[in-house]
Each structure stands twice: as structure tokens, then as C-alpha cells.
C-alpha positions as CSV (number, residue, x, y, z in Angstrom):
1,X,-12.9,-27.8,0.7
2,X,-12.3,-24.7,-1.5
3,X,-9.2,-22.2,-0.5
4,X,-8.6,-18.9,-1.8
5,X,-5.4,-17.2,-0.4
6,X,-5.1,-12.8,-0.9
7,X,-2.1,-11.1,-1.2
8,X,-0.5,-8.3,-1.9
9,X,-1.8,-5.3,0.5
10,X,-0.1,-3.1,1.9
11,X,0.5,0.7,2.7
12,X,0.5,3.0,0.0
13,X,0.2,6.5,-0.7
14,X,-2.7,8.5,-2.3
15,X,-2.2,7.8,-6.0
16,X,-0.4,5.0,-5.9
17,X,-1.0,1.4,-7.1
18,X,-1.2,-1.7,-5.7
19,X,-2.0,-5.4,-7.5
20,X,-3.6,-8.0,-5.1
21,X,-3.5,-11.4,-6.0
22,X,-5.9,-14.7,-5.1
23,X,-4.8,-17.6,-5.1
24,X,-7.4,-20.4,-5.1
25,X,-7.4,-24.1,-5.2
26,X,-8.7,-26.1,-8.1
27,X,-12.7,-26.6,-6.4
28,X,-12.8,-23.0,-5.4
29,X,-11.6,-21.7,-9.3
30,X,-12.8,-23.6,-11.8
31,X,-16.0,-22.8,-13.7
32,X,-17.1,-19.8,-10.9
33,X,-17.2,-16.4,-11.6
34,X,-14.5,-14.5,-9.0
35,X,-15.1,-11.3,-7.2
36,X,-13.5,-8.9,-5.2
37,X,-15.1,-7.2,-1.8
38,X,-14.0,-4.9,0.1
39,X,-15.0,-4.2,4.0
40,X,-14.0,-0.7,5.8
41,X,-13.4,-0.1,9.5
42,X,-17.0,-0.2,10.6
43,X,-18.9,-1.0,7.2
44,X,-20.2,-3.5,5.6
45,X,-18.0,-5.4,2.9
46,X,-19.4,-4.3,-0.2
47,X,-18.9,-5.8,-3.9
48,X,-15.9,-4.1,-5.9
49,X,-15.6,-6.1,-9.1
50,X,-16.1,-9.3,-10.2
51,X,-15.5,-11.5,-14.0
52,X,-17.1,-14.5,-15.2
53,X,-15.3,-18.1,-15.4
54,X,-14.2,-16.9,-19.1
55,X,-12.8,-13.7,-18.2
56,X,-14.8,-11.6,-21.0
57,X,-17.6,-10.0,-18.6
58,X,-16.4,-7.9,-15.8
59,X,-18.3,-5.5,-13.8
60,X,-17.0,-2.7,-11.6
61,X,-18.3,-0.6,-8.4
62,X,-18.9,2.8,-9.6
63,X,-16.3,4.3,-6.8
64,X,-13.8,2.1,-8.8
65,X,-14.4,2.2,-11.8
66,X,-11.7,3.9,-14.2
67,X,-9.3,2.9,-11.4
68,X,-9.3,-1.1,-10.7
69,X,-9.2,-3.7,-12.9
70,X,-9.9,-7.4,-12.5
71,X,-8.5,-10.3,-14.4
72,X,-7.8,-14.0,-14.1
73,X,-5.5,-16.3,-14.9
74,X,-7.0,-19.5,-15.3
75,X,-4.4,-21.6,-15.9
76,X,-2.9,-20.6,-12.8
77,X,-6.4,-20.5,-10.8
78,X,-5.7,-17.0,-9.9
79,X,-7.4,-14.0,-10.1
80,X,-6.3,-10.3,-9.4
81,X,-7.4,-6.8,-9.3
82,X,-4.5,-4.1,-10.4
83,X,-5.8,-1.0,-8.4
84,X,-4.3,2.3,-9.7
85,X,-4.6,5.8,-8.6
86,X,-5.5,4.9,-5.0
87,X,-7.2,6.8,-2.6
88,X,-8.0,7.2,1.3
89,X,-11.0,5.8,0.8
90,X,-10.5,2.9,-1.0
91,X,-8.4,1.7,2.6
92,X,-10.2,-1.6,4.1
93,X,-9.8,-5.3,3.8
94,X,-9.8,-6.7,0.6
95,X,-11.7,-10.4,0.0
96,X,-11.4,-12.6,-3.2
97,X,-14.2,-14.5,-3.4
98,X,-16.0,-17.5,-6.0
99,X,-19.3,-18.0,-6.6
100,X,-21.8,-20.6,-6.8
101,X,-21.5,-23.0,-9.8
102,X,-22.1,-22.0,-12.6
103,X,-20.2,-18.6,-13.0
104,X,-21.7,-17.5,-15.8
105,X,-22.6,-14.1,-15.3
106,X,-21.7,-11.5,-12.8
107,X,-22.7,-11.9,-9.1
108,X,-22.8,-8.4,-7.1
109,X,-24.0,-10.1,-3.7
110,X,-22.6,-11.5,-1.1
111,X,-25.1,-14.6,-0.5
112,X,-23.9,-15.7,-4.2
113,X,-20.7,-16.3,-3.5
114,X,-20.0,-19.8,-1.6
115,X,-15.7,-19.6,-1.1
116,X,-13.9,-16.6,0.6
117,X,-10.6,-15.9,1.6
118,X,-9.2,-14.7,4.7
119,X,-8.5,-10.7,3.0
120,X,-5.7,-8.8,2.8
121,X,-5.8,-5.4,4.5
122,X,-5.3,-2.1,1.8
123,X,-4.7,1.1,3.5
124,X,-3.9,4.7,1.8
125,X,-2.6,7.2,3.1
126,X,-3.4,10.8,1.9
């Protein structure tokens, strides 16, 4: 059974920056493209950013771009998403999540991803 593990949220102020961290096991890392969602009190979880099993195609939510960046370490089976100049509205739950084999290319939905973690919870404060 895959495992992913989040961490890192927290309570921040407006502008501030925060780097969450997932920590997956060996089935739920190699050879998938990871991704980040994030779900608001109320909302659905929406996609945030996401990079291929090589690390050399990412792709970004327009609300984040500029501001978040995703990267993996594969040799640790982590992957992370360094989020800078935060705002109020970027505050929900944060998921890590790995796609179905093969990661290839960048998956945007949440029925192409087969592992999630259990989120960590992100909240700004203006």
C-alpha cells in the first residue's frame, strides 16, 4: 500500500513563506508524477502544481503561479512545494498526491491520481 505523509503547515502571516514537504513510500514515489491540491473550508480541492517522475515538467495553478514552487527529491522519495509570498487565500488543506503509473506528463485531475496523503492544514492570516 502506497503512503504519502505532509508536513510542514502552519500559521503564517500574509507574505510570508512556508515549505511543505511529502513524504512518500517507495510504491507511492517511484516512476509517478506528484502533485499538490489544495481544498478550502467549503470547496472543492483543486489542483495547485504538479512535476513529472524526472522533475523537468512542472505546471502551476494560475493563482500560484510566480509564488509556489514544486520540486522533488528522488532519491529521498520526497516532494515539496516552497510557497512564498502567501496570502489569505491561499489558507486550506494542502494534499500531496502520486499519480497513476506512468508519470510522464502532468496530471491536473483528481481521478488521475491513485495515492493521497492525509494533508496538512495552511492558514494565512492577513
Amino acid at each position: 500500500q502506497g503512503q504519502l505523509a505532509e508536513s510542514g503547515g502552519g500559521l503564517v502571516q500574509a507574505g510570508d513563506s512556508l515549505r511543505l514537504s511529502c513524504a512518500a513510500s517507495g510504491r507511492a514515489f517511484s516512476g509517478r508524477t506528484m502533485g499538490w491540491f489544495r481544498q478550502a473550508l467549503g470547496k472543492e480541492r483543486q489542483f495547485v502544481a504538479a512535476i513529472t517522475r524526472s522533475g523537468t515538467i512542472t505546471n502551476y495553478a494560475d493563482s500560484v503561479k510566480g509564488r509556489f514552487t514544486i520540486s522533488r527529491d528522488n532519491a529521498k522519495n520526497t516532494v515539496y512545494l516552497q510557497m512564498n509570498s502567501l496570502k489569505p487565500e491561499d489558507t486550506a488543506v494542502y494534499y500531496c498526491a502520486a499519480s497513476y503509473l506512468p508519470g510522464l506528463r502532468i496530471e491536473m485531475t483528481l481521478s488521475s491520481y491513485e495515492y493521497w496523503g492525509q494533508g496538512t492544514q495552511v492558514t494565512v492570516s492577513s
